[in-house]
C-alpha positions, 0 to 999 in steps of 0.5 A: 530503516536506522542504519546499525553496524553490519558487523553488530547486526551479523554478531547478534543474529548469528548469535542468536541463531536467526541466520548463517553467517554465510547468508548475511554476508550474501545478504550484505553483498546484495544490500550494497548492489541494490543500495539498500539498507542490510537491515531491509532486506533482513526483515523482507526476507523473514529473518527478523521482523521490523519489532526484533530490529526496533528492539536491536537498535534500541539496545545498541544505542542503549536508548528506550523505545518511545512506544508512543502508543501505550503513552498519552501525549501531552499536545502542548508539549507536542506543538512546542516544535512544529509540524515542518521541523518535526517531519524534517527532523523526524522527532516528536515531542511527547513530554516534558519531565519535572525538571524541563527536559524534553522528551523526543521520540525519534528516527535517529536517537544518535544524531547528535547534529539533531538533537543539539539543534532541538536543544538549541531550537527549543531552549531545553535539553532533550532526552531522545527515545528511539521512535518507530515508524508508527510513533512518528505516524501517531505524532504526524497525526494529532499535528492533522487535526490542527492541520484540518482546522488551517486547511479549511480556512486557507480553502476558504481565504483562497476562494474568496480571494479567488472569486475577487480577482477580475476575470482573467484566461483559465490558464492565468488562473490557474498560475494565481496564488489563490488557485495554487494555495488551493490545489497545494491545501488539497495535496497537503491535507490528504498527505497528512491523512494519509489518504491514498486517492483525491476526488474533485468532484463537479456537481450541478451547483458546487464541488465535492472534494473526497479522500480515500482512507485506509480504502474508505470514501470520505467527504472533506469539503464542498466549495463554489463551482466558480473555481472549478476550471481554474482548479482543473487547469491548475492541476492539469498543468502540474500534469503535463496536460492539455489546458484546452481538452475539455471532451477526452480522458487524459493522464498525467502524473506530477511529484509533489513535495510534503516537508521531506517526503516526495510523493508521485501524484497520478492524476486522471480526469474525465468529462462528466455531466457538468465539466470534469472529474479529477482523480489523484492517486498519491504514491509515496516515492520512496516507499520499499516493496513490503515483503509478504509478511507485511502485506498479510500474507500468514506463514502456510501462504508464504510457504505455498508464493516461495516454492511457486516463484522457484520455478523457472517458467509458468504464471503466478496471477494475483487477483482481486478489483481495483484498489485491492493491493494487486500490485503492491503483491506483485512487487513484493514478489519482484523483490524477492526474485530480484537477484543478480542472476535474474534479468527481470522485465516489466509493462506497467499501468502506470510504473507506481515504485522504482526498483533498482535493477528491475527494467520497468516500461511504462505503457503509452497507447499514444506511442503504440505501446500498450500490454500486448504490444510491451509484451512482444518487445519484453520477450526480445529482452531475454528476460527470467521473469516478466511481470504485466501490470494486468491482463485486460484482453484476449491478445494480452492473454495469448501472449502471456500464455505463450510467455509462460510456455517458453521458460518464462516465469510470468507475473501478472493481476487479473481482475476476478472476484476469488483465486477459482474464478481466474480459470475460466476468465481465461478460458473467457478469453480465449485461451485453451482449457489445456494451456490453462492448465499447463501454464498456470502455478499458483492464482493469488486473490486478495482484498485489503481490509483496515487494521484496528487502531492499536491506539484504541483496541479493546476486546469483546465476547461476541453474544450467540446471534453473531457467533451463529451469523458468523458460523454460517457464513463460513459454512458458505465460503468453505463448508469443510471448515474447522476454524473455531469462531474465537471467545473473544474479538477485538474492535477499536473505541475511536480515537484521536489517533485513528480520527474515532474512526476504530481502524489506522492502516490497511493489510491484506486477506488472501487465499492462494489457490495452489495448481497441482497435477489434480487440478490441472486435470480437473481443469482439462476434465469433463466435469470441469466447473467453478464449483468443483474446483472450488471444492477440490482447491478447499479439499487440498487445504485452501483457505479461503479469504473469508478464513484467513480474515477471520484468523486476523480478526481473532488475533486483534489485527482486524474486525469481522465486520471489516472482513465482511464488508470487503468481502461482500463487496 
């Protein structure tokens, strides 16, 4: 985040009330141990949100806010600066004023390093307006759509170009510029879509290239087959990988550049039918832990988290399947309890962000190091807290439970469908139903859904058959329910922004299954089932990941219809 003086920061919030002048000097001092920025910590810890400090920022550099969602933007303007500047200087151009100043939406309306090499750049004078995350976004996106037209035709040129070259090894291949101007497309497309996971695909005839969006399989291209070996050789040799291992599974990672950003690239390939699959995970790497607030936690949830991880041993599980945001919770956790008197320990599958001061051990079956066997050399660190990525078999298991038991606070995921189902996976997997009980302090579930595009967003009355539909869908998932189903809902036209899709972004929907001394011993009792717990969770107040969807679907941050697809899934 833009860097304001702490003073001015510390002046205004105490004024108004938001925080103690003692705290914010606690916080300062923790921002400097961490090397983060005040302002981060401010938002992740609840005392403002990032809109409060955008409106700060803005009033102390006396600048307007571009708020380039409510603006149309003028895209010959927008091109007169391109894509590569615009992302190395954070700056948009999204208008012109009768008497030829630009306007320029950005990071930093106070480098005036930036704004005269803009001037100069450009031949005109500019006024700058302080641009927020999302407006840059917006921008980033109208230059894609030109991007998607350049990336099919260089894939294209490469191919050609490729398939005209004489035969020589794979690995001489895969160093060509053809084939490296191919796999760099694909990364560079998919990071200006923002697209989360790349599928290369080997079919009997072609390859199907597909990107995850916003959680969302979608098909980009096919092209000739003939160069898939030269592309997987590329791509494992970015990798790190075994060139001539065609019968295993391997993974590897790589960093690749986008302008100014890095982003960590997982890759895993498998054999398939007709060669190999490629997948590639795309990581930003400097992406800051979001607090609960920005994952989508509501405020009674993250008053259920707070008192939990205030305990000094037990076990906070987060489930939900794969691709659900299990991990980016975890770390929000790890984040709030990463203090200087906290010595904190992880095993990870893999390592996805790097926390300052937080010991993190990358798991490697080749070197003997998997969950069960990390976990056993953890508890010889004298750690506060631990964190295993997952708990994927019974040793695992057994060892966390014991973890747990012994004054140490143990965060981990599972992979079960709601919060009730953890009980008796555990209890599966050979752990006591007593020591089920006794360790665990709160179970986590959660699913990601995609937000509405705030570019398009329109409301509507929902008629009578959704209402009912509706109705008796929440009498399934909670038959205590007294959520009202709202006059009116909210969807999004489709846009240019959004790619007409409706939706831009992802958030999550949780229910957090609180373990007090009730449940403990309806989990050691003789009429313990996944039924009864469920009931006596939702008598106790839960609310269930369907309720909270549709709280966020009632006020505008989400669609029904999005809720239920992933809760249905």
């Amino acid at each position: 985040m833009l860097h304001v003086p702490p003073q001015k920061l510390k002046e205004v919030l105490t004024k108004e009330g938001l925080i103690t002048s003692e705290k914010f000097d606690n916080l300062l001092n923790e921002a400097k141990r961490m090397n983060q920025n005040i302002a981060d910590l401010l938002v992740s810890g609840g005392f403002i949100t990032v809109d409060y400090f955008y409106d700060l920022v803005a009033n102390y550099f006396g600048v307007e806010k571009a708020e380039l969602s409510g603006r149309k933007i003028d895209e010959s303007v927008l091109r007169k600066l391109s894509e590569d500047l615009a992302r190395q200087k954070r700056a948009i151009i999204f208008a012109q004023e009768p008497d030829g100043v630009l306007d320029a939406a950005m990071e930093d309306p106070s480098d005036l390093e930036a704004i005269s090499f803009l001037e100069k750049h450009l031949k005109s004078k500019i006024k700058p307006y302080l641009a927020t995350a999302d407006d840059l976004n917006r921008g980033f996106a109208l230059y894609s759509r030109r991007i998607g037209e350049d990336f099919k035709k260089i894939i294209e040129e490469n191919i050609h170009a490729s398939l005209q070259k004489k035969a020589g090894s794979v690995e001489e291949a895969a160093k060509e510029v053809p084939i490296v101007a191919i796999v760099d497309g694909f990364l560079s497309y998919a990071a200006s879509l923002k697209a989360s996971d790349i599928h290369i695909e080997i079919l009997e005839d072609e390859i199907l290239v597909r990107y995850r969006i916003d959680g969302v399989l979608h098909e980009i291209m096919r092209i000739p087959k003939e160069v898939h070996p030269a592309i997987v050789a590329r791509i494992k040799l970015l990798g790190g990988l075994k060139i001539d291992e065609h019968q295993k599974p391997q993974d590897g990672r790589f960093r690749y550049q986008v302008g100014p950003d890095l982003i960590d690239v997982r890759v895993a390939i498998i054999p398939v039918f007709y060669g190999e699959k490629i997948e590639m995970r795309l990581l930003p790497s400097a992406q800051r832990p979001l607090s609960l607030g920005e994952v989508g936690m509501l405020e009674n949830t993250i008053k259920i988290i707070e008192e939990n991880i205030k305990k000094t041993y037990g076990m906070i599980l987060v489930c939900g399947p794969t691709g659900s945001g299990k991990t980016t919770t975890l770390y929000s956790i790890l984040n709030i309890l990463n203090r200087p008197e906290v010595n904190i320990v992880t095993i990870e599958d893999p390592i996805e962000y790097d926390i300052k001061y937080i010991n993190q051990t990358q798991i490697n079956p080749l070197a003997g190091i998997t969950f069960a066997s990390g976990l056993r050399a953890i508890l010889r660190q004298d750690p506060n807290v631990i964190m295993v990525g997952e708990i994927r078999d019974e040793e695992t298991a057994e060892i966390a439970v014991h973890s747990a038991l012994t004054g140490h606070l143990l965060l981990s995921s599972l992979h079960t469908n709601d919060a009730a189902t953890a009980v008796p996976r555990l209890i599966d997997m050979k752990i006591a139903p007593f020591l089920v009980a006794a360790v665990l302090n709160a179970i986590i579930a959660q699913r990601l859904v995609r937000k509405i595009c705030l570019d398009c967003i329109e409301s509507y009355a929902p008629n009578q058959e959704v209402v009912d539909f509706l109705n008796k869908q929440l009498k399934e998932f909670n038959p205590e329910s007294t959520f009202k189903i709202p006059k009116f809902l909210y969807r999004g036209r489709g846009c240019q922004s959004c790619g007409n899709s409706g939706y831009k972004g992802r958030i999550g929907i949780f229910e957090v299954l609180n373990v007090d001394e009730e449940i403990r011993k309806l989990i050691i009792g003789q009429d313990f089932s996944l039924d009864n717990l469920n009931a006596l969770a939702r008598k106790k107040g839960m609310i269930t990941m369907f309720e909270d969807g549709l709280q966020k679907a009632a006020t505008g941050i989400t669609t029904v219809e999005e809720v239920l697809r992933v809760i249905r899934e």
